[in-house]
C-alpha positions in Angstrom: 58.7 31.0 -25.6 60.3 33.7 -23.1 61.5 35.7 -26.0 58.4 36.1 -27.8 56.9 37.5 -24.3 57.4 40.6 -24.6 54.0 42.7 -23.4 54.9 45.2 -20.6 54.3 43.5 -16.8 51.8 46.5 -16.4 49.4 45.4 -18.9 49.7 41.5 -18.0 50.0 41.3 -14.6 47.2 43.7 -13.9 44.7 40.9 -15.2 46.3 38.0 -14.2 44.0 35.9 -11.8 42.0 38.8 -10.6 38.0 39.0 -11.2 37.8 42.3 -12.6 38.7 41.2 -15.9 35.8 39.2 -17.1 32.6 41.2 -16.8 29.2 40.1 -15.7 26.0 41.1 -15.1 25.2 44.3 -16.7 21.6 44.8 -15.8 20.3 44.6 -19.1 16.2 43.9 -19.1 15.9 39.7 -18.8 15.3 38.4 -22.5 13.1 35.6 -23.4 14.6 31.9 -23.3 14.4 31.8 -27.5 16.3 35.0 -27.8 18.3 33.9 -25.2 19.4 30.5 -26.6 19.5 32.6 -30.4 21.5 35.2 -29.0 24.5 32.8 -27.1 25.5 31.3 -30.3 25.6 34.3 -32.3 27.7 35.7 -29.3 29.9 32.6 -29.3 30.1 32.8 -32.9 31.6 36.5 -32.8 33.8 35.7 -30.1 35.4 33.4 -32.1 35.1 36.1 -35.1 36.9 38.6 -33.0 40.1 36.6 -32.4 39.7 33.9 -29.8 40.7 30.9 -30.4 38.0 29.0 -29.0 34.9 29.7 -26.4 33.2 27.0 -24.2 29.6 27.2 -22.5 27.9 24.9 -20.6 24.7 25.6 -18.7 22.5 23.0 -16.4 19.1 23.8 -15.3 17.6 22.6 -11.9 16.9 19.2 -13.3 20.0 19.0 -14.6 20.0 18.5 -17.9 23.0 20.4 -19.7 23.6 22.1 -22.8 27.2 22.3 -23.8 28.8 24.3 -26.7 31.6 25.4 -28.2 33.2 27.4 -30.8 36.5 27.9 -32.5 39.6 25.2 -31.6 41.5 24.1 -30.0 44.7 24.3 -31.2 45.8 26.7 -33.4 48.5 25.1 -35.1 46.4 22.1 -35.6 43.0 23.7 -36.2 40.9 21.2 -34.6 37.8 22.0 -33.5 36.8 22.9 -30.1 34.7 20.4 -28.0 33.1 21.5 -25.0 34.8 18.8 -22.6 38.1 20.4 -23.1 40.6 20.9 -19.8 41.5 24.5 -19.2 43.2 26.5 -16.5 40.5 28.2 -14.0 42.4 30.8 -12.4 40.9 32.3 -9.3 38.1 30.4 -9.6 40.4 28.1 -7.9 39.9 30.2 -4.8 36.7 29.0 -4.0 38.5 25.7 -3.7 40.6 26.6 -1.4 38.4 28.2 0.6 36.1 25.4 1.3 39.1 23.5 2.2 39.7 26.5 5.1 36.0 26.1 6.3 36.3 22.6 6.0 39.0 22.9 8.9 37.1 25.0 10.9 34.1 22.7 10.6 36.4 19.9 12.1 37.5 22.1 15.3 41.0 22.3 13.5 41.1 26.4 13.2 39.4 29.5 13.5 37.7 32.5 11.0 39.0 35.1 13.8 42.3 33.1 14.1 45.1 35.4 13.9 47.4 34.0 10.8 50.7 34.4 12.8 49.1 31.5 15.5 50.0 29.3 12.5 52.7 30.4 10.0 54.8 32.8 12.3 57.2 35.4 10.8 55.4 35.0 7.7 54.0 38.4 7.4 54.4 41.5 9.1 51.2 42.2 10.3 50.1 38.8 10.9 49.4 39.5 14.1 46.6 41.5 12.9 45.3 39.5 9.9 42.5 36.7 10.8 41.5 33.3 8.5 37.9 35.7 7.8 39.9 38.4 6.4 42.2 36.3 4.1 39.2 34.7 2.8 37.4 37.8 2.0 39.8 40.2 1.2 39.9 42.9 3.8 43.3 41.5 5.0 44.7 45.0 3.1 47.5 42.7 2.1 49.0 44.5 -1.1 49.0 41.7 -4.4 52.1 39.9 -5.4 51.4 40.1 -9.3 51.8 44.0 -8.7 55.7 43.3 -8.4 57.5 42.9 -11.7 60.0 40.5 -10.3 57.4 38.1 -10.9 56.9 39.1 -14.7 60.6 38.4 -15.0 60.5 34.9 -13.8 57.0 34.0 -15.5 58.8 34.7 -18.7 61.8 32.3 -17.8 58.9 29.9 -16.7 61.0 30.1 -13.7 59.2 27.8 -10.5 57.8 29.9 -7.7 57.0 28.9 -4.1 54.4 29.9 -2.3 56.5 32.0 0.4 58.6 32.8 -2.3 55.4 34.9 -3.9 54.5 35.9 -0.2 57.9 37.2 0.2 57.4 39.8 -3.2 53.7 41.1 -2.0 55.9 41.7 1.7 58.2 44.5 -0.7 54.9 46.4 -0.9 53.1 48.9 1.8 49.8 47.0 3.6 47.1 48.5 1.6 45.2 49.0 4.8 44.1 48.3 8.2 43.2 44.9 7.9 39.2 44.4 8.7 38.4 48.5 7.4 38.1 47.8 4.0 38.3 45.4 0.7 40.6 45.0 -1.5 41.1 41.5 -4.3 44.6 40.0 -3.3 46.0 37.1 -4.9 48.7 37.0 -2.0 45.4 36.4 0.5 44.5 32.6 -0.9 48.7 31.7 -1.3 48.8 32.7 2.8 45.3 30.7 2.5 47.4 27.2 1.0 50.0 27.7 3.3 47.5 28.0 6.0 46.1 24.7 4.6 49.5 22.9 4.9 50.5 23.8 8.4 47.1 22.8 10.0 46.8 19.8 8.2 50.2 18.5 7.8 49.5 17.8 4.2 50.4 19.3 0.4 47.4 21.6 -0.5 47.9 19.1 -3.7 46.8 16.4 -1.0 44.2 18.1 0.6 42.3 19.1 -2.8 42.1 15.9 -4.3 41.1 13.9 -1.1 38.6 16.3 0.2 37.3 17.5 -3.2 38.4 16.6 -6.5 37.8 12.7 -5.5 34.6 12.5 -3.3 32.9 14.9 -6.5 34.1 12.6 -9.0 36.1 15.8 -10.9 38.1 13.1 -12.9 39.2 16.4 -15.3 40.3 18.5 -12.3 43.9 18.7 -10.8 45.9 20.8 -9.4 49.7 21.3 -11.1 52.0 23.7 -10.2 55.0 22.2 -11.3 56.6 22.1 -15.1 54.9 19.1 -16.4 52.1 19.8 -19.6 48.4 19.3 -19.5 47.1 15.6 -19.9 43.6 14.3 -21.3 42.1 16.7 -23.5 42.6 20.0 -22.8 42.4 23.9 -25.2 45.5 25.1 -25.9 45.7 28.8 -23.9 46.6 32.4 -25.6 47.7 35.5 -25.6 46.7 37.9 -28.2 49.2 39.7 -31.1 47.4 43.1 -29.5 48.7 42.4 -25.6 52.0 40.7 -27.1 53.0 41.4 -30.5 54.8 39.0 -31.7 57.5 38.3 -34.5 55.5 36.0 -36.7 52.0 37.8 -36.2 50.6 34.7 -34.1 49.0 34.6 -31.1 51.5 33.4 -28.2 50.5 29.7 -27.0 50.9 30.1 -23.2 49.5 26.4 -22.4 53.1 25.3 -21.5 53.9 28.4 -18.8 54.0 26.3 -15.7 51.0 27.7 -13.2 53.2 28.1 -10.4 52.9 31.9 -10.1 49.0 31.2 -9.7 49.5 28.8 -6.8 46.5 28.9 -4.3 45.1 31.8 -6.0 44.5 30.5 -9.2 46.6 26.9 -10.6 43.7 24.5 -10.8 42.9 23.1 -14.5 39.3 21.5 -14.6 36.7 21.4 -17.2 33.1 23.2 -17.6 31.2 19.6 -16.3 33.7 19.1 -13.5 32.8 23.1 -12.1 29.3 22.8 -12.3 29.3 19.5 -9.9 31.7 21.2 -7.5 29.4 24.6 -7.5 26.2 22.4 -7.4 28.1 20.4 -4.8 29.2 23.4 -2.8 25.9 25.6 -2.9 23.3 22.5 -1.9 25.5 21.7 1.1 27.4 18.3 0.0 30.7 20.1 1.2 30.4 22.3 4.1 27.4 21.9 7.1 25.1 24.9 6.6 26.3 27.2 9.4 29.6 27.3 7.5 28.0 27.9 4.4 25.9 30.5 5.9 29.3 32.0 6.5 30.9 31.6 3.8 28.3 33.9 1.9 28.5 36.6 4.1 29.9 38.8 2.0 31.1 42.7 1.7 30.4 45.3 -1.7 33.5 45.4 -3.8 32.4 48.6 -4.8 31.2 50.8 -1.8 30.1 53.4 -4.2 28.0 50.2 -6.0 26.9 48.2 -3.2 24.0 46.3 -5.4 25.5 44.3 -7.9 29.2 42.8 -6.3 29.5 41.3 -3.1 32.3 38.9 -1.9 32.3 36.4 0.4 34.8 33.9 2.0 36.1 32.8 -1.8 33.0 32.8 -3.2 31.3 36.1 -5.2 27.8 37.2 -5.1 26.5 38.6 -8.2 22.8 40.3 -8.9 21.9 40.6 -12.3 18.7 41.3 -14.5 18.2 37.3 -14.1 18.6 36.8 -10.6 20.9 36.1 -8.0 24.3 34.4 -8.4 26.9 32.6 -6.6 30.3 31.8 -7.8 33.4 33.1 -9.2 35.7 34.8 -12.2 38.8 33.8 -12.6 41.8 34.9 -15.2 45.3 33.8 -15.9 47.6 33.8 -19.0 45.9 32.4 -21.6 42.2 31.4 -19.9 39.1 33.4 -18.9 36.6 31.8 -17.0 33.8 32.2 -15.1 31.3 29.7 -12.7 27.9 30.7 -11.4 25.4 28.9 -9.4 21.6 30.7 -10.0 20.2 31.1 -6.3 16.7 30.6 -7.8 16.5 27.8 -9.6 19.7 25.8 -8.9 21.1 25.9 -12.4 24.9 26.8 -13.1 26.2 28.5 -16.1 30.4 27.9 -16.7 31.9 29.7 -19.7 35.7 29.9 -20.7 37.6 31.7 -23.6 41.0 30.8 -24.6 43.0 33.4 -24.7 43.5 36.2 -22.0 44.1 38.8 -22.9 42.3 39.0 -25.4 41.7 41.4 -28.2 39.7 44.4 -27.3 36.8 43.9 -30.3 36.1 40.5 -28.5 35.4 42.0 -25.7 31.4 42.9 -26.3 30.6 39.6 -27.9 32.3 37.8 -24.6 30.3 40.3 -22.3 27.3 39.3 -24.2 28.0 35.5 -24.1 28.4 36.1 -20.5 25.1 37.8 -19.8 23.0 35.3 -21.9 24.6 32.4 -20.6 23.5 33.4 -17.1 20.0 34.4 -18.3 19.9 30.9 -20.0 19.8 29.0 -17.0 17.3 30.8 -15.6 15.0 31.4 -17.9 15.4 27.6 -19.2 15.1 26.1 -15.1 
């Protein structure tokens, strides 16, 4: 498998886990609930047409009834066909996760959003005397990002096993991006401080503290969190990368489903499945998980984009997203193989979850998958 990896760390590890991959929102005028319904499966349909392997949406309206669908496989050496309950890996959607987890901890007196990160994991950064819990959350910590340092390339393609100070360690090589608290910028090293954070205060794995604060109370009986070697269980999509990103020997798209997640960690390892992330988000948003003051701060957000201050906003893990059908809540997520993204409508209490399997992917699926995206958003709203 290492061998037939061969696309240049520049091109890979620029997408890996981040949110800037998978687009959303474009503004486009709000279409009608027929055309919008028409429209997804044609888009799913030329997803699928473009290259990816398979393409899963699932959207719930306000009383929550669901539509699921899917097209394409699941495996391409088997061909079979795609069901929409498949397991997949979420990729910084995960951060949302472990971000309630954080506020969770502050809710029970246990730690601090202006907590100063050296307080609880001294020596493990430079600057963290500087660096609060708020700031880690929401990415104006100006750490620099791990997946920048091709180090990490090299050992993803041994499927070597990475620790989480080990990653900390490779984002330290780098210059701090900025005064922490003067501006934003996405860092995956921000949630890996985040689970280590997690695991000093409460004595426990993050592993633990997931499942017994999350994944169980919810019911997510297709969510875990794996880090080690071990395969996928249940039913799961097989993950890709495409023959564009990777060329390969025999023409075929790389299967990546194997490549142990530990170079994701806190930023991005959890596997779950489109039902499992519309309870957690519904979960999340109507206050099952956190009390409402810490929800109220938890969507306090900043612009990603000072020069567009309208359409992203991040919070503390969770994303804010305006589009021509409403207002959004949620989070995009990326890593080898998977593209994913979760939304919550603010309006009407629907979510929308779609996935594709294969990242990257080629670059004529793109508009059909940007498409997909848009209607599937549009589709719980204009259906709730």
């Amino acid at each position: 498998m290492a061998s037939r990896l061969t696309v240049a760390a520049t091109v890979l590890l620029s997408l890996t886990l981040g949110p800037s991959a998978a687009s959303a929102a474009t503004l486009q005028p709000a279409p009608t609930l027929g055309a919008v319904r028409t429209g997804l499966d044609a888009a799913l349909n030329d997803v699928v047409a473009a290259g990816v392997p398979g393409i899963i949406v699932r959207i719930q309206d306000a009383d929550r009834s669901a539509r699921s669908s899917a097209a394409g496989v699941s495996d391409l050496a088997t061909g079979a066909k795609l069901r929409p309950a498949a397991q997949f890996r979420i990729g910084s959607i995960t951060k949302t996760f472990v971000a309630t987890i954080v506020l969770q901890l502050v809710g029970e007196g246990r730690l601090r959003l202006d907590e100063r990160i050296a307080r609880r994991l001294p020596g493990l950064l430079t600057n963290g005397e500087q660096i609060t819990v708020r700031q880690l959350l929401n990415h104006t910590s100006g750490l620099p990002d791990y997946t920048g340092d091709p180090e990490l390339f090299a050992g993803i393609r041994q499927n070597r096993l990475w620790e989480p100070r080990e990653l900390v360690a490779l984002a330290e090589r780098q210059p701090q991006l900025f005064e922490p608290g003067s501006a934003w910028a996405y860092s995956n090293t921000d949630y890996i401080v985040a689970g280590l954070l997690v695991e000093a205060v409460t004595g426990r794995s993050l592993a633990r503290e997931l499942d017994r604060r999350i994944f169980s109370p919810l019911h997510l009986e297709h969510t875990s969190y794996p880090t080690g070697t071990a395969g996928l269980t249940g039913y799961y999509a097989h993950g890709y990368i495409s023959t564009e990103a990777n060329p390969t020997p025999d023409g075929q798209p790389l299967d990546v489903t194997g490549f142990n997640p530990s170079h994701a960690g806190a930023a991005g390892a959890i596997v779950s499945n489109a039902a499992d992330l519309s309870s957690f988000y519904e979960a999340l948003m109507e206050g099952r998980l956190l009390p409402p003051p810490l929800l109220r701060e938890m969507k306090k957000t900043v612009a990603e984009d000072p020069t567009d201050p309208n359409t992203f906003h991040y919070g503390l893990g969770l994303e804010r997203v305006n589009d021509a059908c409403g207002v959004h809540w949620g989070h995009r997520g990326a890593i080898f193989g998977y593209q994913s993204l979760a939304y919550w409508d603010a309006n009407t209490g629907g979510t929308a979850v779609i996935t594709r399997t294969m990242f990257p992917a080629p670059a004529a699926a793109e508009p059909a998958f940007a498409a997909a995206i848009d209607l599937a958003l549009c589709a719980k709203a204009k259906a709730s």
